[in-house]
ChimeraX commands (.cxc) that place a marker at each C-alpha (Angstrom):
marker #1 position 31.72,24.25,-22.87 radius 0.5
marker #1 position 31.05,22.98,-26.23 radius 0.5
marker #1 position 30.01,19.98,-25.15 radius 0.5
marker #1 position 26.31,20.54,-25.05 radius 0.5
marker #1 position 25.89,22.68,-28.07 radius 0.5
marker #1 position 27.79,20.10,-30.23 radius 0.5
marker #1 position 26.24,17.29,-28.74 radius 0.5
marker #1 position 22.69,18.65,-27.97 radius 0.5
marker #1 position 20.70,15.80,-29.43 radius 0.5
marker #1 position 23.01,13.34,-27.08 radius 0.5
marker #1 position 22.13,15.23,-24.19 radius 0.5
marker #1 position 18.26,15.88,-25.52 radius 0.5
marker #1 position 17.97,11.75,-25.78 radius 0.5
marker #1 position 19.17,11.09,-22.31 radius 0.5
marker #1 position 17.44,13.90,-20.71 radius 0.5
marker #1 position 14.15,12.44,-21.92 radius 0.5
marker #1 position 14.93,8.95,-21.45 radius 0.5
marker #1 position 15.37,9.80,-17.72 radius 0.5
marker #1 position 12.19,12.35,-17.61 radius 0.5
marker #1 position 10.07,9.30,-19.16 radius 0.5
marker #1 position 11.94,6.81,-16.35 radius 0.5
marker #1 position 10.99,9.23,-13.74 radius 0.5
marker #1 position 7.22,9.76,-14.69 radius 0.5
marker #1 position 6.20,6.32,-15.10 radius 0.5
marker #1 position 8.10,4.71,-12.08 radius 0.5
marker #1 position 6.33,7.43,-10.48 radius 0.5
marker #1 position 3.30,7.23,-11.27 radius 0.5
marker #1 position 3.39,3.08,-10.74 radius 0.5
marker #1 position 5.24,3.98,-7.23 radius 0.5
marker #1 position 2.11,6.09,-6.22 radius 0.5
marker #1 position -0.54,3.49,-6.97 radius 0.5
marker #1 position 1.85,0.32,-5.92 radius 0.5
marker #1 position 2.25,2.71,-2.93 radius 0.5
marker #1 position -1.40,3.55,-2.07 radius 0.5
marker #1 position -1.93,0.03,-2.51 radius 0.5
marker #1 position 0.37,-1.03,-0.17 radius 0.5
marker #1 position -0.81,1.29,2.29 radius 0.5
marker #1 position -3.98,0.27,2.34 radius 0.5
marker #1 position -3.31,-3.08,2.84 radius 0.5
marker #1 position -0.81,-2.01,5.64 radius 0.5
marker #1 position -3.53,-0.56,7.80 radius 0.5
marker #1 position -6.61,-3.02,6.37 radius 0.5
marker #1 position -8.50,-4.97,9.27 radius 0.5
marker #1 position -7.90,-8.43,6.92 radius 0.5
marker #1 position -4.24,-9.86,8.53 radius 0.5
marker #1 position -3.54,-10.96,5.40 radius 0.5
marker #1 position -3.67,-8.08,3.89 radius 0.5
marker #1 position -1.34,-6.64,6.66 radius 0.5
marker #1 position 1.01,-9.35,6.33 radius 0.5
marker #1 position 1.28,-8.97,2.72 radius 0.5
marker #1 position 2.02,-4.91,2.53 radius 0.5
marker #1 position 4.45,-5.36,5.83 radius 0.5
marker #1 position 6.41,-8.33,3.94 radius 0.5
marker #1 position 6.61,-5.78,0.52 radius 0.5
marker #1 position 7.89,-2.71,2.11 radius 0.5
marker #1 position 10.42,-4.75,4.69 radius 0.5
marker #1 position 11.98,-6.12,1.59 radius 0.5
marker #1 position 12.15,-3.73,-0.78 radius 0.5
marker #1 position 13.07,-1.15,1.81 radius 0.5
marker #1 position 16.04,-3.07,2.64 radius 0.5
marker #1 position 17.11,-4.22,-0.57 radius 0.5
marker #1 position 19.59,-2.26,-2.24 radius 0.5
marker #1 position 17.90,-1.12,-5.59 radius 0.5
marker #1 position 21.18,-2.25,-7.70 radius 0.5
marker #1 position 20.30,-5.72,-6.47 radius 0.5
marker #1 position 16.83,-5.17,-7.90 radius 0.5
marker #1 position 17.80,-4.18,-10.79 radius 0.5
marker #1 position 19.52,-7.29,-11.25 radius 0.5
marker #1 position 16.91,-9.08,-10.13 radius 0.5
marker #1 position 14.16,-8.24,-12.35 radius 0.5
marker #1 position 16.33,-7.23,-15.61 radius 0.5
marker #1 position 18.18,-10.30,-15.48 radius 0.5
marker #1 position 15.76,-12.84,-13.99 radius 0.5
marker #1 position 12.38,-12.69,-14.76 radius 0.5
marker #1 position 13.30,-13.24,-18.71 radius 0.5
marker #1 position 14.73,-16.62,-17.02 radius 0.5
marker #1 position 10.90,-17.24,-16.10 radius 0.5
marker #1 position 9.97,-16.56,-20.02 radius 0.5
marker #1 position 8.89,-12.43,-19.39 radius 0.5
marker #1 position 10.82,-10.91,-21.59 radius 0.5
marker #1 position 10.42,-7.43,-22.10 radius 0.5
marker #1 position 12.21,-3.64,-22.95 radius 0.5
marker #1 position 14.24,-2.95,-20.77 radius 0.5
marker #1 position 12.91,0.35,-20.13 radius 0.5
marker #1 position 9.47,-1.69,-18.83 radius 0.5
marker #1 position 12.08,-3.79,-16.78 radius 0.5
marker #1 position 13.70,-0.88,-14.98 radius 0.5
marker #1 position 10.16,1.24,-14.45 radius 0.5
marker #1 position 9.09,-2.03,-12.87 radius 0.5
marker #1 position 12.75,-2.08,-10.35 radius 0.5
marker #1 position 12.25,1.84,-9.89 radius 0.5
marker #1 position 8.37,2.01,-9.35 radius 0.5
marker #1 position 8.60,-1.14,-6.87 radius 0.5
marker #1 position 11.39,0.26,-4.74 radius 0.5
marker #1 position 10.29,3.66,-4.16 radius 0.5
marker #1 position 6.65,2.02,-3.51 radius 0.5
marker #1 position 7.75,0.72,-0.14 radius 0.5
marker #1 position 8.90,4.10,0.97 radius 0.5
marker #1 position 5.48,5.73,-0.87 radius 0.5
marker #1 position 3.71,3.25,1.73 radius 0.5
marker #1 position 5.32,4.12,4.75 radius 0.5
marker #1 position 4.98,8.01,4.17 radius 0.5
marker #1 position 1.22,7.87,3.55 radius 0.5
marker #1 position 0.78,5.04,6.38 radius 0.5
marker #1 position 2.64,7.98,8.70 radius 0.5
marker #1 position 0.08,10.21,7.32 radius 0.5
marker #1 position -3.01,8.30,7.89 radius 0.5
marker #1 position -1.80,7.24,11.48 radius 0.5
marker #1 position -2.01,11.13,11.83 radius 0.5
marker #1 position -5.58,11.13,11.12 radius 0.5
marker #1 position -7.72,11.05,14.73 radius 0.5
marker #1 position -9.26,7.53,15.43 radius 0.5
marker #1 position -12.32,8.82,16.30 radius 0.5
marker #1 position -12.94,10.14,12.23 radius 0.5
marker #1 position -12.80,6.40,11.25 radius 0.5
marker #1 position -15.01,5.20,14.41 radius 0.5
marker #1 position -17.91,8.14,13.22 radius 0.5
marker #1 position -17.52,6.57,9.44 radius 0.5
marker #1 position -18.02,3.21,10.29 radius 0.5
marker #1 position -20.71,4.42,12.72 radius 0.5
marker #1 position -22.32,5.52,9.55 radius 0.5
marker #1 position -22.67,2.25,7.63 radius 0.5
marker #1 position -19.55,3.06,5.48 radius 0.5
marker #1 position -16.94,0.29,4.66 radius 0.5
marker #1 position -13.42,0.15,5.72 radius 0.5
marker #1 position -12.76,1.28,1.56 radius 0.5
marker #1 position -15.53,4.41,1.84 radius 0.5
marker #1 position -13.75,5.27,5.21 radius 0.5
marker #1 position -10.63,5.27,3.46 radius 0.5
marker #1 position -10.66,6.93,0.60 radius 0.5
marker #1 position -13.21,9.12,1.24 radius 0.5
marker #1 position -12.60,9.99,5.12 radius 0.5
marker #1 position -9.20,9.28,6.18 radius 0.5
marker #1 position -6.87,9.48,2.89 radius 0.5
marker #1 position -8.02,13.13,2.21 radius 0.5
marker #1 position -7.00,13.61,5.82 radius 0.5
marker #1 position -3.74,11.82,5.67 radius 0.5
marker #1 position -2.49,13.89,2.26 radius 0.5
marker #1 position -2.54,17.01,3.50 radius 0.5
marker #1 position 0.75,16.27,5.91 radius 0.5
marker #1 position 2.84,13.41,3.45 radius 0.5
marker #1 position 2.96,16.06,0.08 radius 0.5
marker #1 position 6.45,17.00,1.61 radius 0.5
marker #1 position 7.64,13.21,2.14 radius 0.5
marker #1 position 6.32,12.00,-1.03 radius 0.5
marker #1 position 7.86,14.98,-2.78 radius 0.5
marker #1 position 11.06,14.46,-1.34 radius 0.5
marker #1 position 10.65,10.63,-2.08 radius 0.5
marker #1 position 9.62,11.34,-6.03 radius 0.5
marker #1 position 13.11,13.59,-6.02 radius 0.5
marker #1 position 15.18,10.75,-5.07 radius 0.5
marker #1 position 13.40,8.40,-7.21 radius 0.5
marker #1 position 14.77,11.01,-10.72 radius 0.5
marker #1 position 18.44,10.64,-9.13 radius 0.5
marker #1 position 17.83,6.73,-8.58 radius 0.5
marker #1 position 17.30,6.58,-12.54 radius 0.5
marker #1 position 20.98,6.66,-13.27 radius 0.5
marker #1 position 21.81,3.16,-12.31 radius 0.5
marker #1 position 19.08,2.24,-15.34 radius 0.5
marker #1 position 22.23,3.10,-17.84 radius 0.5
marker #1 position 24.61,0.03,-16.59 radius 0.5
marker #1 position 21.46,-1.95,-17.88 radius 0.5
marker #1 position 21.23,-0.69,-21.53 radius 0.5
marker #1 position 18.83,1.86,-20.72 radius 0.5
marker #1 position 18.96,5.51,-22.10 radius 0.5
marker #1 position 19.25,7.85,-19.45 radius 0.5
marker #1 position 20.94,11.17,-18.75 radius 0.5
marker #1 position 24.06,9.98,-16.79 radius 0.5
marker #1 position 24.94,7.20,-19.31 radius 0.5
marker #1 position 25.53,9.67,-22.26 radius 0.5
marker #1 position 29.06,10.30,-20.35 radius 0.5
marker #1 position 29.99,6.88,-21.79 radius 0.5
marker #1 position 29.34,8.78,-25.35 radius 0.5
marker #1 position 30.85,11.73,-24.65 radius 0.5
marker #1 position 33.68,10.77,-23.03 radius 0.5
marker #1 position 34.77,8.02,-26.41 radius 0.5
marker #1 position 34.82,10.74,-28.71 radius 0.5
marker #1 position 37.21,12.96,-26.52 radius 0.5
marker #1 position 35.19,15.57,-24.58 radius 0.5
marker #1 position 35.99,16.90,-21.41 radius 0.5
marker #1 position 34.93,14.56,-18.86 radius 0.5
marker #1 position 34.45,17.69,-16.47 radius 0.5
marker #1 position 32.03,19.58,-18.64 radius 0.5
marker #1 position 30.09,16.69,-19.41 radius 0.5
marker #1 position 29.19,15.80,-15.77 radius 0.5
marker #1 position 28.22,19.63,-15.30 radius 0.5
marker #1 position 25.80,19.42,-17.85 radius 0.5
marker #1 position 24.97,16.14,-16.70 radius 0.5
marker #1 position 24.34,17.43,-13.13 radius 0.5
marker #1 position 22.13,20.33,-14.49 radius 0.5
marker #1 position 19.96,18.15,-16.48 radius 0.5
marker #1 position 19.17,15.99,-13.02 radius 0.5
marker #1 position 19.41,19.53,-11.23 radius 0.5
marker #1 position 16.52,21.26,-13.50 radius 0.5
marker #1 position 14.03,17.80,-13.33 radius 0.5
marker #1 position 14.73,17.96,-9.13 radius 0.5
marker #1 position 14.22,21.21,-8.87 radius 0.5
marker #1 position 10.77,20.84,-11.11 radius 0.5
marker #1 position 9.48,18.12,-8.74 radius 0.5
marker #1 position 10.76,20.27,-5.96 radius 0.5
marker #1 position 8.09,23.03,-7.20 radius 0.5
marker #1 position 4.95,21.24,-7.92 radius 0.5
marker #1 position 5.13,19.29,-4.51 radius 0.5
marker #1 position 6.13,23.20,-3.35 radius 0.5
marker #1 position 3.03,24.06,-5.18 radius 0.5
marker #1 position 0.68,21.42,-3.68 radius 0.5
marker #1 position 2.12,22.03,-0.02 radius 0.5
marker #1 position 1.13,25.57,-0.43 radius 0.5
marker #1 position -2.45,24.66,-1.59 radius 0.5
marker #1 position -3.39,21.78,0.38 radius 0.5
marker #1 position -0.48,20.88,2.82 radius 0.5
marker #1 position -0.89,21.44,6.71 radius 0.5
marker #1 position -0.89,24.94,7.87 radius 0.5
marker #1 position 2.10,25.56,10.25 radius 0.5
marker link #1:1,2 radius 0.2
marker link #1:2,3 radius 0.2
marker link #1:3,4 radius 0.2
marker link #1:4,5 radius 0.2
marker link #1:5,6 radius 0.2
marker link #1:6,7 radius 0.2
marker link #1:7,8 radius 0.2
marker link #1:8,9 radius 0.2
marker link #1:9,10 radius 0.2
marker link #1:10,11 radius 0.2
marker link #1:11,12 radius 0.2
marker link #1:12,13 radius 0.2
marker link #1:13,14 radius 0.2
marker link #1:14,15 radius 0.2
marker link #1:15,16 radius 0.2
marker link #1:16,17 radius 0.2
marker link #1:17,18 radius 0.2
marker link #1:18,19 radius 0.2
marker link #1:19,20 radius 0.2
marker link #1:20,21 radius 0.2
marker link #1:21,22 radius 0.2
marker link #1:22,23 radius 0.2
marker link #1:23,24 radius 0.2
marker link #1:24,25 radius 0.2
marker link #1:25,26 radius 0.2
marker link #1:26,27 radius 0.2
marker link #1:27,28 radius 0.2
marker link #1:28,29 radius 0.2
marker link #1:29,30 radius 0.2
marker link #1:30,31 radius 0.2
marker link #1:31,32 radius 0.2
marker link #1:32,33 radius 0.2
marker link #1:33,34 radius 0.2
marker link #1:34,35 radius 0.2
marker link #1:35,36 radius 0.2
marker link #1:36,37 radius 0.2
marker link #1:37,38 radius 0.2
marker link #1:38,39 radius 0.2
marker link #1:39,40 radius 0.2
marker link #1:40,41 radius 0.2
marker link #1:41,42 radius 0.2
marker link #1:42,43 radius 0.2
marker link #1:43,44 radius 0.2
marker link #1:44,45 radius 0.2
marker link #1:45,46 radius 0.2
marker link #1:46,47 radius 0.2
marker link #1:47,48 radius 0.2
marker link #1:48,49 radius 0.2
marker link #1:49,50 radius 0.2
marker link #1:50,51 radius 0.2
marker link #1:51,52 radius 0.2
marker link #1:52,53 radius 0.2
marker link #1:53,54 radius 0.2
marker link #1:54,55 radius 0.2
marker link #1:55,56 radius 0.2
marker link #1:56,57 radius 0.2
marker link #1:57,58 radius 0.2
marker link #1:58,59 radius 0.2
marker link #1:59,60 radius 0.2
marker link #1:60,61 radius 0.2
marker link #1:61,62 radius 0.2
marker link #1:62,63 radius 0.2
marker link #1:63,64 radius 0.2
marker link #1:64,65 radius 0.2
marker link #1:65,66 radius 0.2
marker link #1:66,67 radius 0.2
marker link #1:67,68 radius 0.2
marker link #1:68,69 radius 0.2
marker link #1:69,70 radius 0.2
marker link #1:70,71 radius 0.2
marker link #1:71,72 radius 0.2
marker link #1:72,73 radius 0.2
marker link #1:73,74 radius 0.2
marker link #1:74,75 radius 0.2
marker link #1:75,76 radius 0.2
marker link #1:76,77 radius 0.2
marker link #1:77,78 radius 0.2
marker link #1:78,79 radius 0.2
marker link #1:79,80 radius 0.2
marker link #1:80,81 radius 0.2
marker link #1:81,82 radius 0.2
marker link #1:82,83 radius 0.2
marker link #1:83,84 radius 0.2
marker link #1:84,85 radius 0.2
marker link #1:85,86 radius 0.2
marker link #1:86,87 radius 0.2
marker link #1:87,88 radius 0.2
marker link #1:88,89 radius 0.2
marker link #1:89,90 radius 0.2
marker link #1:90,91 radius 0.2
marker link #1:91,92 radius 0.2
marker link #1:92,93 radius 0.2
marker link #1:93,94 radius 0.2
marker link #1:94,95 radius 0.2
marker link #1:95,96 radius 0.2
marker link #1:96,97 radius 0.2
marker link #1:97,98 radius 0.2
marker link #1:98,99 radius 0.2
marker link #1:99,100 radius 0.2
marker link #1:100,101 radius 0.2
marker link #1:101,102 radius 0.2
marker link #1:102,103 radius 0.2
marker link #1:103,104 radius 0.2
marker link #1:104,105 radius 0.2
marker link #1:105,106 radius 0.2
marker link #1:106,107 radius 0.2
marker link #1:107,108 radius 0.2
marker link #1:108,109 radius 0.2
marker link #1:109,110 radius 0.2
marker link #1:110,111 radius 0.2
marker link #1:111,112 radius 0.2
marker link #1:112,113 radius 0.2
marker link #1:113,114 radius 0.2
marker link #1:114,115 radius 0.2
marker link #1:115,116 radius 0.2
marker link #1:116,117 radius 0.2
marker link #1:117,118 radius 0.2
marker link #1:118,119 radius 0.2
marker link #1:119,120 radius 0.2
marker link #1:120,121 radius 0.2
marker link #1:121,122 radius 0.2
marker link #1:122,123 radius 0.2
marker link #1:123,124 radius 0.2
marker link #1:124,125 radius 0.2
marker link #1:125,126 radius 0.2
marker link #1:126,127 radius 0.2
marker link #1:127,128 radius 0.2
marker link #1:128,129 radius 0.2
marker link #1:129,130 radius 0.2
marker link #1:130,131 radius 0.2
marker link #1:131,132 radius 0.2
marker link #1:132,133 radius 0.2
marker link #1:133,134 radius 0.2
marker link #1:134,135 radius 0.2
marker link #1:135,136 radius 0.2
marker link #1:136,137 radius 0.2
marker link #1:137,138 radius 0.2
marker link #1:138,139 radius 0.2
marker link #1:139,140 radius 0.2
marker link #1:140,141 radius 0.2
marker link #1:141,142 radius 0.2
marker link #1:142,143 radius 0.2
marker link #1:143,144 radius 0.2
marker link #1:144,145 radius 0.2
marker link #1:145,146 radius 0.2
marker link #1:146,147 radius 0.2
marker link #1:147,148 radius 0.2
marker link #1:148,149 radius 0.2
marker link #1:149,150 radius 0.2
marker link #1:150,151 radius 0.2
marker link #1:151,152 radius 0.2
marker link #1:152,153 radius 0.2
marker link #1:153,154 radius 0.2
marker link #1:154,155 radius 0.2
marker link #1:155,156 radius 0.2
marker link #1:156,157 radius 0.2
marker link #1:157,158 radius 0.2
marker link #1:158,159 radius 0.2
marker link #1:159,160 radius 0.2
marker link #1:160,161 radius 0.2
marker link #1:161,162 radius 0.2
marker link #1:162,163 radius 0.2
marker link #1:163,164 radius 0.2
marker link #1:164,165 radius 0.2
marker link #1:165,166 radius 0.2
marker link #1:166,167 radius 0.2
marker link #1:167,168 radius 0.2
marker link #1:168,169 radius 0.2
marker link #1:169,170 radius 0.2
marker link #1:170,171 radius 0.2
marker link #1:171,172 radius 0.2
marker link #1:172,173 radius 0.2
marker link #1:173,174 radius 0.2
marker link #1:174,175 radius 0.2
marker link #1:175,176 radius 0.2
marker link #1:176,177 radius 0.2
marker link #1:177,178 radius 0.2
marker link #1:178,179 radius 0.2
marker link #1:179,180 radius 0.2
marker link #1:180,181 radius 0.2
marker link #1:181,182 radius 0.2
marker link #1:182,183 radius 0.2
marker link #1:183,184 radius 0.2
marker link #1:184,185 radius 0.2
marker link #1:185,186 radius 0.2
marker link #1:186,187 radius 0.2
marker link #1:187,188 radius 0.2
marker link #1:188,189 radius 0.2
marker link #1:189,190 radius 0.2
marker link #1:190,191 radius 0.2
marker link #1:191,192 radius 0.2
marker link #1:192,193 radius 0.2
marker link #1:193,194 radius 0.2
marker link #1:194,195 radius 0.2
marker link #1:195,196 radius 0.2
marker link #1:196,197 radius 0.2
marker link #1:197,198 radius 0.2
marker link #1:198,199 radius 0.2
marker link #1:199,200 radius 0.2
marker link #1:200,201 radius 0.2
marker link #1:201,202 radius 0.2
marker link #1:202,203 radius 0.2
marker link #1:203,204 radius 0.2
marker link #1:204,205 radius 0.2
marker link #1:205,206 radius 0.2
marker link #1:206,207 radius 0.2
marker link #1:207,208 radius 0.2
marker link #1:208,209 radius 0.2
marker link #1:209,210 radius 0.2
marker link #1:210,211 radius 0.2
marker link #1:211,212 radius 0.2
marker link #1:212,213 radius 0.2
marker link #1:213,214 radius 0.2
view
């Protein structure tokens, strides 16, 4: 059990490196995923062609793949870059397609006839949107999204085979200087435990507020 007291700024630097890793690929997941849905419901085909083609290939690529992808070959193409930036970019891309399809669900929720009486109003398909239909649709996807953010902090471990400081890869550490392999992945699994479980409540927390009465 000595593990984390003797070894507390070890644990400290990974923690963090994953809490940054999850708040950034979130917060780029959101907006990539908002775009996305937008474009997956906009009356330009284009538009629809482009979001349907991002979250049908993302969604079915597996995310070490990605991570390959973009860490390894987009410095090939001359962007070269931390790779912390590098894996918020494979992270915040991946969980975007499943961002889009939760808040498309939600908006397909939404009545037809609220968009029809916008539009009947001189508003644009944007106004009608974000100021009709999104406000609509986010009252029944806080629980998907939630759950979607949560498996977006667990994804963050596969960002330490690429060089990245995160919470799982101070095992490697650990484990070289002779510490029980055991108690390190319980203290491991209670560092990804508490930053789940913190997610868990603020989406908890916005359900309660604004989420669908049942």
């Amino acid at each position: 059990m000595d593990v984390l007291a003797d070894n507390w700024s070890v644990y400290g630097e990974g923690f963090l490196g994953t809490v940054e890793l999850t708040v950034h690929s979130s917060l780029l997941a959101l907006g990539l995923g908002f775009l996305m849905a937008s474009f997956r419901v906009a009356p330009v085909r284009a538009l629809r062609a482009f979001g349907t083609v991002w979250v049908t290939v993302l969604r079915n690529t597996p995310l070490t793949l990605l991570f390959f992808a973009v860490l390894l070959g987009l410095p090939r193409f001359g962007l070269v870059l931390p790779f912390e930036v590098f894996a918020v970019l494979a992270l915040g891309c991946y969980t975007s397609a499943f961002i889009c399809e939760a808040l498309r669900s939600g908006i397909n929720t939404v009545p037809p006839g609220q968009g029809e009486a916008a539009r009947s109003l001189g508003m644009t398909f944007g106004q009608t949107l974000g100021g009709v239909v999104l406000p609509q649709a986010f009252r029944s996807v806080i629980p998907p999204v939630g759950s979607t953010l949560i498996a977006l902090a667990k994804n963050t471990a596969i960002a330490g085979a690429f060089s990245v400081t995160e919470l799982l890869g101070t095992y490697r550490t650990l484990n070289e200087l002779g510490y029980s392999i055991i108690w390190t992945f319980i203290w491991i699994a209670l560092g990804y435990l508490l930053i789940t479980l913190t997610i868990s409540l603020l989406f908890h927390v916005l359900e309660r507020r604004w989420g669908v009465a049942r």
